[in-house]
C-alpha positions in Angstrom: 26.7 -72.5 117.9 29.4 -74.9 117.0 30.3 -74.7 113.0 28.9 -78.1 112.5 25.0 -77.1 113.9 25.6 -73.9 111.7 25.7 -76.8 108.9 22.8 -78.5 110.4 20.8 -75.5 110.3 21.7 -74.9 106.8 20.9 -78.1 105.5 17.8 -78.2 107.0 16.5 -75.0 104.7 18.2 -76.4 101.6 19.8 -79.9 102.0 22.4 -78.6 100.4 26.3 -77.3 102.2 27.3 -74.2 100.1 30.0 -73.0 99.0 30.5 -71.3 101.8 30.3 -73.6 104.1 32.7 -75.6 102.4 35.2 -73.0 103.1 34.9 -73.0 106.3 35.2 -76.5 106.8 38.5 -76.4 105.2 39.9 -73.5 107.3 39.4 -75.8 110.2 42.7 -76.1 112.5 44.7 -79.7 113.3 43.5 -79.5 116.8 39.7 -79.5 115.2 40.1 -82.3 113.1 39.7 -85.0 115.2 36.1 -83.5 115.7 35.7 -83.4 112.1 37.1 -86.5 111.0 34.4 -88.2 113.6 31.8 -86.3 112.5 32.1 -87.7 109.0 32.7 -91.1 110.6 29.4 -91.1 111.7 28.1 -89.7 108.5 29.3 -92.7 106.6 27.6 -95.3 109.0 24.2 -93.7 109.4 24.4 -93.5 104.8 26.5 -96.1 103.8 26.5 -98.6 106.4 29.5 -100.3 107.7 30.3 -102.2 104.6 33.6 -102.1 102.4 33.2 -102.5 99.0 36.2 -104.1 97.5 36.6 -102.8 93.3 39.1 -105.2 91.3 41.0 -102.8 89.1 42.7 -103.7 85.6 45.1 -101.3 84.1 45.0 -102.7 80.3 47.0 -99.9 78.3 49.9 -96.8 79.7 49.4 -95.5 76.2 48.4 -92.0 76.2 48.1 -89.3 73.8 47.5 -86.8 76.4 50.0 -84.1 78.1 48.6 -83.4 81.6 52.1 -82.2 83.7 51.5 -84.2 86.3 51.3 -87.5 85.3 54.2 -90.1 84.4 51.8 -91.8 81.5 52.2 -88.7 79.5 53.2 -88.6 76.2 56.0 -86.4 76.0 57.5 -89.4 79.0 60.0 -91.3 76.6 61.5 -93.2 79.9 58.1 -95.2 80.2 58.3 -98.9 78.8 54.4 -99.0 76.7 52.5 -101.6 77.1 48.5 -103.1 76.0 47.1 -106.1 77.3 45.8 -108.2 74.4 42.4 -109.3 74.8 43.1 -112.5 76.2 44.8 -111.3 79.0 42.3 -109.0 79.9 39.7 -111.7 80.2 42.6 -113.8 82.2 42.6 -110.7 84.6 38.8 -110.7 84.9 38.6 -114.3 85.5 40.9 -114.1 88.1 38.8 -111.2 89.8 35.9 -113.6 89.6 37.3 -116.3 91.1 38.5 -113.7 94.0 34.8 -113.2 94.6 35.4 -109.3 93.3 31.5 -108.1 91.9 32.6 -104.9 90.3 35.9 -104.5 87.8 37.3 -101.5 86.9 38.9 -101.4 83.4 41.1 -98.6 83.2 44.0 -97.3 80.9 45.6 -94.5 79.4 43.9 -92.1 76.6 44.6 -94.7 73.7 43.1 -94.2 70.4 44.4 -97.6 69.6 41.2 -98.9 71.7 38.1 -98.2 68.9 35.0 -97.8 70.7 33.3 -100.8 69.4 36.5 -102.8 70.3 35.7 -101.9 74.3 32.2 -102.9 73.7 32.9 -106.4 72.6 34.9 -106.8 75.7 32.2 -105.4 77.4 29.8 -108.0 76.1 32.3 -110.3 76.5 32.4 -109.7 80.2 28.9 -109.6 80.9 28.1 -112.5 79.0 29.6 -114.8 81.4 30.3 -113.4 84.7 27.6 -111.7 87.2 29.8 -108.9 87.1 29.5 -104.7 87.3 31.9 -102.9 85.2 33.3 -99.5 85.5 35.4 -98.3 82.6 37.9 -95.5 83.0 39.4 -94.5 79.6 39.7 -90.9 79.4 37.3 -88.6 78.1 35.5 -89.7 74.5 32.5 -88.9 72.1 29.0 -88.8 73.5 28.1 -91.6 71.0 31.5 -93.6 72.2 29.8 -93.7 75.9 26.7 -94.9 74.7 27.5 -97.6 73.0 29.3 -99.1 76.1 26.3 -98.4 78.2 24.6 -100.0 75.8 26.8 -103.1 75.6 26.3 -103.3 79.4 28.8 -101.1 81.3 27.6 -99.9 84.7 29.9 -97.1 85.9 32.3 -94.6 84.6 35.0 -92.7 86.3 36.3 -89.4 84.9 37.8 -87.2 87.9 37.6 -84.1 86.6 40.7 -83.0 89.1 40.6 -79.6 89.9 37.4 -77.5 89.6 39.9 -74.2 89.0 39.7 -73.9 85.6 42.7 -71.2 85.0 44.6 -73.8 87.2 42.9 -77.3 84.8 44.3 -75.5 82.0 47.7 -75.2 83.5 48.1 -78.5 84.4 46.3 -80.1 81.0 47.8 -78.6 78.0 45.3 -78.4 75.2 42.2 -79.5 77.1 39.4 -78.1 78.0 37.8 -77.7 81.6 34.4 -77.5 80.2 34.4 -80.4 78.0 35.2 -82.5 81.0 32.6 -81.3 82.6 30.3 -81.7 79.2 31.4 -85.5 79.5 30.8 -85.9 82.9 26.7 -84.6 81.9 26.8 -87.3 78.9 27.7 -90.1 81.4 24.9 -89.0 83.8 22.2 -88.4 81.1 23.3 -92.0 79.5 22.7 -93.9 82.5 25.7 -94.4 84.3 26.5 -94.9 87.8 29.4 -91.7 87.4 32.4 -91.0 89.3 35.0 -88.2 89.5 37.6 -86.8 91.6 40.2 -84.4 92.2 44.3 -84.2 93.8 44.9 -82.5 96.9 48.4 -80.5 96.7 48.2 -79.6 93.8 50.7 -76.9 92.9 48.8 -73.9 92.7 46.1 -75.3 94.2 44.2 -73.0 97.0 41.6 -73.8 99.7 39.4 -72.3 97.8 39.9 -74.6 95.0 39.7 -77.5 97.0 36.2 -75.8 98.5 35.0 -75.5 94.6 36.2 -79.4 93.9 33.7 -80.8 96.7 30.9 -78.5 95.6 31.2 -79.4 92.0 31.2 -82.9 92.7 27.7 -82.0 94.9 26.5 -80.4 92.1 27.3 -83.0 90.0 25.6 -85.7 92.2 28.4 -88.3 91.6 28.1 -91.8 93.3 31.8 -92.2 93.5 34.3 -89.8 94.9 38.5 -90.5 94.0 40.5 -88.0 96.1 44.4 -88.4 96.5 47.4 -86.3 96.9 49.2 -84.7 94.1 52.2 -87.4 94.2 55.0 -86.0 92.2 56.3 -87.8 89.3 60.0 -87.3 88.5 59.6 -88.1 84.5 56.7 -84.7 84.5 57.4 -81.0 84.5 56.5 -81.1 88.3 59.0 -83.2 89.1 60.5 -80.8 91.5 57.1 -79.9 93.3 56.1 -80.7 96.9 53.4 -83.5 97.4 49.9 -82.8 98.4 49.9 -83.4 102.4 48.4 -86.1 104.1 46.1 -84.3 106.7 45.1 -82.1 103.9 44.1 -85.1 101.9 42.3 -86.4 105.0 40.4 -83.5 105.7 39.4 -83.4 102.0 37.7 -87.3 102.5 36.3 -86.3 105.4 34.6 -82.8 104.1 33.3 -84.6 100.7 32.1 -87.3 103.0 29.8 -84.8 104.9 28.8 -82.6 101.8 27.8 -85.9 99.5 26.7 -88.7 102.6 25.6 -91.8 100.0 28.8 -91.5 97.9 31.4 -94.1 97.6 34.6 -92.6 99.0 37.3 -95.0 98.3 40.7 -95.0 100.7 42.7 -94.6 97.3 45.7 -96.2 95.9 47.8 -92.9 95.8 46.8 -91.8 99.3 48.0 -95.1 100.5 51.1 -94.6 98.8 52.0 -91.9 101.0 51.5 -93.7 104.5 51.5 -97.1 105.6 48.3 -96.3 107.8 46.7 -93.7 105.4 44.5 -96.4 104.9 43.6 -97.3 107.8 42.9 -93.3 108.6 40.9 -92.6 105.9 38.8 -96.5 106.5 38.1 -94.0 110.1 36.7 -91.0 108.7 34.5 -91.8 105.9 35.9 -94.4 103.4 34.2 -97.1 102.6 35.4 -98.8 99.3 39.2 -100.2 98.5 40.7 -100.6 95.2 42.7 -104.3 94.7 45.1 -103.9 91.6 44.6 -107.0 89.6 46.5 -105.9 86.7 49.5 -108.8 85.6 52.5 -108.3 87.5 54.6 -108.3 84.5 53.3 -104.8 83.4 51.9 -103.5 86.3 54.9 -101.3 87.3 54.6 -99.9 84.2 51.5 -98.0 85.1 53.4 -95.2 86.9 51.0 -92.2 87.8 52.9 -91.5 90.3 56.2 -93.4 91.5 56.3 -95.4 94.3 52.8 -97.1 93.8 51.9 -99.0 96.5 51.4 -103.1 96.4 52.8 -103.0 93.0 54.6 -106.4 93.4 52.0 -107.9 95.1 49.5 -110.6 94.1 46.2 -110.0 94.7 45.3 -112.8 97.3 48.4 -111.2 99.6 46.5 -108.0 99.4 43.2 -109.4 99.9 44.5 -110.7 103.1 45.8 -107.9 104.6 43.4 -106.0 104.3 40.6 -108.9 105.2 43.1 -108.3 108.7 43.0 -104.5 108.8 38.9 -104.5 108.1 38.2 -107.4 110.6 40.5 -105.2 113.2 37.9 -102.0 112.4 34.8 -104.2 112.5 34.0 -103.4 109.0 32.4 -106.3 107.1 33.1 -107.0 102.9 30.2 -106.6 101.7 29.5 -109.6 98.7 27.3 -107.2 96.6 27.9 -104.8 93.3 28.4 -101.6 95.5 25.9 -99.9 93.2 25.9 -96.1 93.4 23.3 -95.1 96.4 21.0 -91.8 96.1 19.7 -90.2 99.0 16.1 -90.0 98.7 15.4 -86.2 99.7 18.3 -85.0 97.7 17.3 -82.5 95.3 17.6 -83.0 91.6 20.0 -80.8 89.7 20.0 -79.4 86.4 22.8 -78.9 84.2 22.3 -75.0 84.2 23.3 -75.3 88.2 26.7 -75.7 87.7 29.0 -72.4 88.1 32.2 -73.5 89.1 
């Protein structure tokens, strides 16, 4: 019996891939992948359809008070020029995505205090109270009462990768955070309504199949609708500057096992992974992907949001990557869709308490 049937025959008892399981998906050669990445292929079509959602992403604030090692908006980075959008040129970014036909924004920044809570709400309100929009806010992790006064105001979605699910290894890498209080956040978000998403980076130093194993069954557990996965992309203003990058078949094999452990989530071909390849795109578009990011944050700051360096279509505008990629999506036969791109639940999946978890 071929490994995949032994997953068949496992899901049919529980509908759930174990840990396990997971493992052994991962210790799959290069000469298997190909059955692998086909596999999920089909997954995606037969649960998500052949549709690519397209997100509009604004990068407001590189402000953060935060200390993680591996990312070039940390604090301790003195070489990074700061900048925050004023209001008005948020709304000039969001007008822009409407006019681009976008139906879901994602408004994103650093950990910045400077940002009060009921300051994001009034944009929220803002936003909602004149375009037929969904939002997604990624800010960083907050107070419970902080997230529900942005549901509240009207935001849809919230994305929160938790990472790495190796907690001796989170700690490492996030100096003076807490692995469990990301996950305690990540519970607020889905007990307060939202459409969640989270995430980990593939390469990590450190890292171990394993790991990578417990990331995709914590993000099952968790019963996300969106999934961000990337490589580790080293930045050379961080502590890790000298460190190998994540690879780019690992990072594939990572889409393609999340895509057949969680079939209804949104699995985006990300920003960082595209980075890395001119056709990692186009790979991961062929193995489970089915939502693009399109960075419409102002050209005059948007180098300034450095992750990871080399980011790619940093000194594009928006329409020139709209266009290629209408060209790569019409050469796969994948359709935009013109909806939100809501978060889909499988109707048989089993609920899950918050006890469940034991990563």
């Amino acid at each position: 019996m071929s490994q995949f049937n032994i997953v068949q025959e496992k899901n049919k008892l529980n509908d759930v891939m174990d840990y396990d399981a997971i493992v052994d998906l991962f210790n799959w050669s290069d000469e298997q992948l190909p059955e692998l990445f086909a596999k999920a292929d089909v997954i995606r079509q037969e649960n998500v359809g052949e549709e690519v959602h397209l997100r509009a992403i604004i990068e407001f604030s590189n402000y953060c008070v935060s200390h993680c090692l591996y990312c070039g908006l940390r604090c301790e980075n003195r070489k990074l020029v700061r900048y925050r959008l004023s209001t008005g040129q948020i709304y000039q970014a969001v007008q822009k995505a409407v006019d681009l036909k976008f139906k879901t924004i994602i408004l994103q920044s650093g950990e910045d205090p400077n940002y009060r809570a009921t300051d994001i709400a009034r944009m929220i309100e803002w936003i909602k109270s004149r375009h037929d929009i969904a939002i997604t806010l990624s800010v960083g992790e907050r107070a419970r009462e902080e997230y529900r006064l942005w549901r509240e105001a009207g935001a849809d979605r919230y994305l929160l990768k938790h990472e790495t699910a190796d907690e001796i290894l989170y700690q490492r890498l996030k100096p003076g955070r807490s692995f469990l209080d990301r996950i305690r956040c990540l519970w607020d978000l889905k007990d307060l309504g939202y459409q969640v998403g989270s995430g980990n980076m593939v390469g990590l130093p450190g890292q171990s199949i394993e790991s990578l194993a417990r990331d995709v069954f914590l993000m099952r557990e968790l019963d996300i609708e969106m999934a961000g996965i990337g490589p580790f992309l080293p930045h050379p203003d961080t502590p890790l500057a000298n460190d190998p990058a994540g690879s780019l078949p690992l990072t594939l094999k990572t889409l393609a096992i999340t895509r057949l452990c969680l079939p209804t989530v949104h699995l985006p071909a990300t920003t960082a992974l595209t980075t890395m390849a001119i056709d990692a795109r186009r790979q991961a578009m062929q193995l489970g992907a089915n939502v693009v990011m399109v960075n419409l944050t102002p050209l005059t700051v948007r180098d300034k949001y450095c992750i990871y360096p080399q980011k790619a279509e940093i000194i594009e505008e928006p329409e020139i990557s709209l266009n290629k990629l209408k060209i790569l999506f019409n050469d796969l036969r994948r359709p935009i869709s013109g909806d939100y791109g809501h978060g889909l639940k499988k109707a048989n999946r089993p609920s899950i308490e918050k006890k469940e978890v034991m990563i």
